[in-house]
C-alpha positions as CSV (number, residue, x, y, z in Angstrom):
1,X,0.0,0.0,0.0
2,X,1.2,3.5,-1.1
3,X,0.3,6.0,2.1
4,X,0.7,9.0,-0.2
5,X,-1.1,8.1,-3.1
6,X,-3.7,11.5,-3.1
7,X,-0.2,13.6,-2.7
8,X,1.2,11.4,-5.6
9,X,-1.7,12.3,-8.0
10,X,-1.8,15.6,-7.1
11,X,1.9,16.5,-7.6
12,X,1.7,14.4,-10.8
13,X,-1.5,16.2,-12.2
14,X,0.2,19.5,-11.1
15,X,3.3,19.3,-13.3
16,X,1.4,17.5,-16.1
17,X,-0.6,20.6,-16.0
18,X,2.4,23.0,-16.4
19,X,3.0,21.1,-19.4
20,X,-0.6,20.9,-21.4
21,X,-1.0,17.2,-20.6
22,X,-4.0,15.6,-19.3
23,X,-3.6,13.4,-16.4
24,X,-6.7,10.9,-15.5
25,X,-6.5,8.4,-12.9
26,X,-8.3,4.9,-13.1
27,X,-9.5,4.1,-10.3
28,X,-11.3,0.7,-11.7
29,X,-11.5,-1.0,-7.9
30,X,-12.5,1.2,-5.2
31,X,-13.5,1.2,-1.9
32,X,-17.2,0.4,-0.7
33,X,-17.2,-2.7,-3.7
34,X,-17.4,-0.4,-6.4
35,X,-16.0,-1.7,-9.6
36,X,-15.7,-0.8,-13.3
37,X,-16.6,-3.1,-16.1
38,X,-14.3,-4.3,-17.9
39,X,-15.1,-3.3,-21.2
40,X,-15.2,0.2,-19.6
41,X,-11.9,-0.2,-18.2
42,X,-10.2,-1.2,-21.8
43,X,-11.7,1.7,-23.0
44,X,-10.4,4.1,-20.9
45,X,-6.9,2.7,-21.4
46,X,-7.1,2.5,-25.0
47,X,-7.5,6.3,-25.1
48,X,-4.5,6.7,-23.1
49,X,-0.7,7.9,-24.2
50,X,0.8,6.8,-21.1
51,X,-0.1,4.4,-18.5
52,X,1.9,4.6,-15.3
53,X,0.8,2.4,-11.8
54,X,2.3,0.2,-9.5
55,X,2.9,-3.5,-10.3
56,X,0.1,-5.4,-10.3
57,X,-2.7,-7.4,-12.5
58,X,-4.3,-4.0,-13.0
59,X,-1.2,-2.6,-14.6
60,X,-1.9,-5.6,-17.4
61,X,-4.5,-3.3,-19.3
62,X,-1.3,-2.0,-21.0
63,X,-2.6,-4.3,-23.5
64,X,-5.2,-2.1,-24.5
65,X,-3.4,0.7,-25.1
66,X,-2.9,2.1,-28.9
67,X,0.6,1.9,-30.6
68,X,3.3,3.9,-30.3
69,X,2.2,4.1,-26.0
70,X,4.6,4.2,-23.1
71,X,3.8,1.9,-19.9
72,X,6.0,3.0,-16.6
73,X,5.7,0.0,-14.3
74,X,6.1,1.2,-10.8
75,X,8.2,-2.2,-8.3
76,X,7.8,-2.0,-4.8
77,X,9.9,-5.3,-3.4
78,X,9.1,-7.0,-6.9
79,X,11.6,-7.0,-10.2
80,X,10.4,-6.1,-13.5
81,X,8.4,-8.9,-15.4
82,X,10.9,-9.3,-19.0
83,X,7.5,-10.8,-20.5
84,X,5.5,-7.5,-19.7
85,X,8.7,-5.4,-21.1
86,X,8.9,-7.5,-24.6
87,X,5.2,-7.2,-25.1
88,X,5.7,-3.6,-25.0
89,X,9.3,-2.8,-26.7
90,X,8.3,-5.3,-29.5
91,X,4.9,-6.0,-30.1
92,X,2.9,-3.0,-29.2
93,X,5.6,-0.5,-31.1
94,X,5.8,1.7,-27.6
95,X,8.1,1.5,-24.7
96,X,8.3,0.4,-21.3
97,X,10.3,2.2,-18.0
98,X,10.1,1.0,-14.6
99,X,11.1,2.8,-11.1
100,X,12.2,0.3,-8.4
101,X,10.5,1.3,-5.1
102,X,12.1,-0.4,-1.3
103,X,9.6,-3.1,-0.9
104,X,9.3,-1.3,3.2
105,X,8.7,1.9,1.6
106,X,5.4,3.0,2.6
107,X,5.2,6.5,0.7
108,X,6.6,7.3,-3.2
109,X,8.8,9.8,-3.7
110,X,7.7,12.8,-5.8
111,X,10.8,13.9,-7.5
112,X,11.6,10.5,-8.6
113,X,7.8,9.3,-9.4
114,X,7.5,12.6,-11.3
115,X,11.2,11.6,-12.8
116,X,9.9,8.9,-14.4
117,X,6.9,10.0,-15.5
118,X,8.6,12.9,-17.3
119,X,10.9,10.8,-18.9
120,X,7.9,8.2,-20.1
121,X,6.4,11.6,-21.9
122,X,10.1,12.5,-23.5
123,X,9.8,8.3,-24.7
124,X,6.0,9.5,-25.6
125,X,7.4,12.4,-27.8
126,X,10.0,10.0,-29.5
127,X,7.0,7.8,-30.7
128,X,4.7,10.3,-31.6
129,X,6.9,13.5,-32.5
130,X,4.1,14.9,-34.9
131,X,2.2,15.2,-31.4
132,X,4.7,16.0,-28.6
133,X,4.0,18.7,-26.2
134,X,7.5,17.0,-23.8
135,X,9.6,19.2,-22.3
């Protein structure tokens, strides 16, 4: 569990903003049993540039995204999955980052969260130069 999560977001969605990106969060399982249909779910991803989360089985809706995306698999105590970062690099045409977090860590850092987030849009911008808005 990730104590700072709201600060996370909102450090996240403030220097998207200073950019001109658009940051939406999924939140496809919340509290009080709500939960999102799927096909909702691969919808919302499949409109996405960039999908960044902690590792997980939700994180595997990468496979929705469109071409050319960027996936930034967040590890806390776990090591990146090779299969996950093939499936991206070679068969969806986009790229794949990860950020290793201390498995006791209880809180993300927001320089380094943001620091790989910043480099996924650079990636982003690589892919899609007609459309880059990276700094």
């Amino acid at each position: 569990m990730i104590s700072n999560q709201d600060e996370v977001i909102k450090h996240l969605k403030e220097k998207c903003s200073q950019l001109g990106i658009e940051l939406d969060v999924a939140q496809f399982y919340g509290s009080r049993g709500q939960y999102t249909p799927f096909e909702e779910q691969a919808l919302f991803v499949s409109r996405a540039d960039i999908l960044i989360g902690i590792h997980g089985a939700g994180l595997n809706m990468f496979h929705f995204l469109p071409f050319n995306s960027v996936v930034i698999e967040l590890h806390k105590g776990t090591v990146a999955n090779k299969n996950s970062e093939n499936y991206v690099n070679h068969i969806k045409e986009g790229a794949y980052l990860t950020m290793s977090v201390s498995a006791s860590a209880r809180s993300l850092d927001l320089g380094k969260t943001w620091g790989i987030l910043e480099q996924g849009i650079r990636k982003w911008s690589q892919l899609v130069p007609s459309q880059s808005t990276a700094p």
